[in-house]
N, C-alpha and C positions, 0 to 999 in steps of 0.2 A: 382693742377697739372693735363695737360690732361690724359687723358689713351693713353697708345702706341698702341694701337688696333683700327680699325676702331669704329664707335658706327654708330648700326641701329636702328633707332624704328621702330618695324610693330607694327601699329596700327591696332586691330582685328585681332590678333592673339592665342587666347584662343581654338580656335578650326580649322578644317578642311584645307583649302590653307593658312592659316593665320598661323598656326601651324607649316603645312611642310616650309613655306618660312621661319622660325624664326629659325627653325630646322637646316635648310641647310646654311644660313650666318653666325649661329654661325661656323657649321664644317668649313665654309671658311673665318673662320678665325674673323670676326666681333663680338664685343661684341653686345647683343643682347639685347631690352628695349622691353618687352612682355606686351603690353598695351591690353587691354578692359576691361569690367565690371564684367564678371564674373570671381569671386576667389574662394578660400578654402585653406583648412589644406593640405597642399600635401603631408605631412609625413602623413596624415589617409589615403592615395588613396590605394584601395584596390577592385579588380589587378591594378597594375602598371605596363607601362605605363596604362593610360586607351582608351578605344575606344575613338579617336580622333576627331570622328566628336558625340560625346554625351555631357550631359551639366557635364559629371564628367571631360571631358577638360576644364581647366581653365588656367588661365595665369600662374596660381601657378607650378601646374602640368605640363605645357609646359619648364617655367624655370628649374625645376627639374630634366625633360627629358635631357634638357639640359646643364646642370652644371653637372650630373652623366654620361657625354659622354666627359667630361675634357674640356667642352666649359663654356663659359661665360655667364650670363643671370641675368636679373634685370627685375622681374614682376611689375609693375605699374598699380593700376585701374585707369581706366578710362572715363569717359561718353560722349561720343563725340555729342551728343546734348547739353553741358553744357560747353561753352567757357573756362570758368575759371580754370575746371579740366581739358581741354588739355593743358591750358595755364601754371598749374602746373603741370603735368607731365612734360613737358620740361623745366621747373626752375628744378626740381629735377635731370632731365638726366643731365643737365650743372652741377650741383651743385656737383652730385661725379665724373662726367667722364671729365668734361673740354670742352669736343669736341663734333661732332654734324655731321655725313658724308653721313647718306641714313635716308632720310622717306620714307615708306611703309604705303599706306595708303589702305589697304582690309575691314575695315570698314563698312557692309552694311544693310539695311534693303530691304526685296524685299516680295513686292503685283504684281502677276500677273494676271491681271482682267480687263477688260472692267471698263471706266469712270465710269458707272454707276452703275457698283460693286464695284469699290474702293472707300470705305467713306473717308471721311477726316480724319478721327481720323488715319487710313492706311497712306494718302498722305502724311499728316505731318511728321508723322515718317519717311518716307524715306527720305522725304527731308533738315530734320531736322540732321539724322544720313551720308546720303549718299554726301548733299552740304555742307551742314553747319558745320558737323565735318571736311571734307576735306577743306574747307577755312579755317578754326579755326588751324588746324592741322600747313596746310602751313603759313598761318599768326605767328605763335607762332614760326615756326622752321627756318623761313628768317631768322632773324638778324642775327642767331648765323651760319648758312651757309653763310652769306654774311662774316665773321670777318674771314672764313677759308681763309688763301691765300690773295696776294694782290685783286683780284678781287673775291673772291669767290669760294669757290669750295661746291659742295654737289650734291646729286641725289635725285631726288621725284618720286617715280612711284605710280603711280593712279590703281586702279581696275575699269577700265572704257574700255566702248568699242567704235569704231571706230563710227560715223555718216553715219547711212543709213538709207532710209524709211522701210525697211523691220521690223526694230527694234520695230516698235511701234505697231506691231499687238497684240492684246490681252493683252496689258504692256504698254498703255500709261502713267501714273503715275509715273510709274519705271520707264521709260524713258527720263522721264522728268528732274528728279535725276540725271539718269546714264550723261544722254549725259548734263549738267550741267556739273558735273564731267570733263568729255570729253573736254569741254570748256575752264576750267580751265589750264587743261593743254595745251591746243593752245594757250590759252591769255597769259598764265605766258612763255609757252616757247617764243612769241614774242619780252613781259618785256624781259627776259633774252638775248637776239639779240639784245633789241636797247639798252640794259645799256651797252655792251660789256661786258658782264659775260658769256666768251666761254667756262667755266668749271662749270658753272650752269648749269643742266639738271631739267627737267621732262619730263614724258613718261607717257601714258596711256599703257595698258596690259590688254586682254581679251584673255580667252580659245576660241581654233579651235574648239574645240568637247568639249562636256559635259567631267565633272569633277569631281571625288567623291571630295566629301564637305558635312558640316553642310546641307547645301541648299537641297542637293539631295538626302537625306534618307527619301524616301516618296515611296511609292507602284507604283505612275506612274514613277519613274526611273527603265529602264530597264540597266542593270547593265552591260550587254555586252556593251552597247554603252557608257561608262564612262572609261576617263582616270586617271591613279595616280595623286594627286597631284605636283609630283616631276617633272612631266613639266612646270608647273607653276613658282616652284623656279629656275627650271634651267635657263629657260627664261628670271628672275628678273638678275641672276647672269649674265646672258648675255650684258643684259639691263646696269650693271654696269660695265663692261669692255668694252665695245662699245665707240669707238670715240663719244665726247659729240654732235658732229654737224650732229653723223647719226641718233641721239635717242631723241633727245630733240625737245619740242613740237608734239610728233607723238603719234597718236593712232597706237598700234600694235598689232599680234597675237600671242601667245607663240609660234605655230607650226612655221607659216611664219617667226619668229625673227630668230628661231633656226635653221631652213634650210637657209638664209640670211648671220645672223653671225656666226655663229658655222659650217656651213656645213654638218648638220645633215641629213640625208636622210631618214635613218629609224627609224620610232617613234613606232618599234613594243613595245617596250621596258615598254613604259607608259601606255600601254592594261591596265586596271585593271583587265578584264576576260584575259586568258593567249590563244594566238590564238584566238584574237576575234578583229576586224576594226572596234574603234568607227567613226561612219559616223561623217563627216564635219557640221556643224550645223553654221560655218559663210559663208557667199560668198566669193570666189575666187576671188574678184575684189571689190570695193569701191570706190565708187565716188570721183572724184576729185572738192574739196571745194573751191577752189579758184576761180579767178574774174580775167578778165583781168588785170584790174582798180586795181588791190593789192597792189599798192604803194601807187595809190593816196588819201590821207587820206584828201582832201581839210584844212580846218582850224579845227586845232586840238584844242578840249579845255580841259583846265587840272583843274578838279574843286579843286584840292589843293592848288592851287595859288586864285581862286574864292573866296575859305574860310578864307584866309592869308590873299586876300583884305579885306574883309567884316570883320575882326576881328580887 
């Protein structure tokens, strides 16, 4: 029998933005599938809650957070380099909840270094956690979004950021992932245009200004210039009340989504220093990617029919 509740999965959610987004769809209302690798005893967490962006955050402790605030939550590990276990985490979300309405995919490994600082044993990992978990992720969670509704309903947001050159200074590696990422949700929000799935989304989502997180507890964050997490979630929560045709396929920004949709003006609110303006760390503007030529696909070919012949 489905659940009468929406069901999210954020994957890589054990700690920092992964945490507050799982935190804040439970308060609104969504039943909440708290995926990554790292777990524990949550009944031994001592203090509770714990420091949020520390490794004594775990998926365990996030559910706990959460089911002792009268919300709902189902922790699942996960390894999102390893097909099979995302593949079974969502046989297991179908299997007690029925239903399947947001992936959240925060999931990431980041090297910030010059090529010839980033070893391989680095690259692979991001790309292995950052691409490959996010295809594995969406590949595993289609079908059961497609069975929503006559044509489908469901929401996928990405932790990916918009296509620029600026991106790759110092973080080619990373970049390489991210904007993979990025791709993803251009190409799939395409698929979802020409199959006529108008209530299919994906969205990309990246912070305007630095963000406290796991990421950003290191000596070079200066702390004034970092926002709460909870513009992040707010953002997501935006993301999922937005007309499917304004958010789907787009790379976005938290700040710009929520001055956009929400009408927000003032983001003093999200300072993590209290009177302190994190600076803007994206550009004001971003290229426009398209082509004149963006219809014309000349002779399309579909190597799934190539393989149907040949078989």
């Amino acid at each position: 029998m489905a659940a009468r509740k929406p069901v999210a999965i954020v994957v890589g959610a054990s700690r920092g933005i992964g945490r507050q987004v799982a935190i804040d769809l439970a308060k609104n209302g969504y039943i909440v599938i708290v995926g990554a690798k790292t777990t524990s005893d949550a009944t031994k967490c001592i203090p509770f809650p714990p420091d949020p962006n520390s490794q004594a955050s775990t998926i365990n402790t996030v559910a706990r957070e959460i089911t002792e605030a009268n919300g709902e939550a189902l922790a699942l590990p996960v390894d999102t380099r390893n097909t099979e276990s995302v593949f079974q985490m969502v046989t297991s979300v179908m299997d007690k909840y029925g239903r399947l309405d947001v992936l959240v995919y925060n999931s990431g490994a980041i090297w910030w270094a010059s090529v010839e600082k980033t070893p391989m044993k680095r690259f692979r990992l991001m790309q292995e956690v950052n691409v490959h978990g996010l295809y594995a992720s969406v590949q595993a969670t289609l079908p059961h979004f497609y069975r929503n509704g006559s044509n489908g309903k469901g929401r996928i947001v990405v932790i990916s950021p918009p296509i620029y050159s600026r991106f790759l200074r110092g973080k080619t590696g990373y970049a390489i992932g991210k904007w993979g990422m990025s791709a993803l949700t251009m190409g799939l929000g395409i698929d979802f245009e020409r199959e006529g799935r108008a209530d299919m989304t994906i969205t990309s989502l990246w912070p305007a200004a630095a963000i406290e997180s796991a990421a950003t507890q290191n000596p070079q964050t200066d702390r004034s210039q970092l926002r709460k997490p909870s513009i992040f979630s707010d953002a997501i929560l935006a993301i999922l009340r937005a007309p499917p045709a304004a958010v789907n396929g787009k790379c976005l920004l938290d700040e710009d989504l929520l001055r956009e949709h929400e009408g927000m003006t003032d983001f003093t609110k999200y300072a993590l220093v209290a009177g302190s303006t994190p600076r803007r760390i994206m550009p004001a503007q971003f290229p426009d990617l398209s082509v004149t030529e963006q219809g014309d696909e000349g002779t399309r070919m579909d190597s799934t029919l190539l393989r149907t012949a040949k078989l």
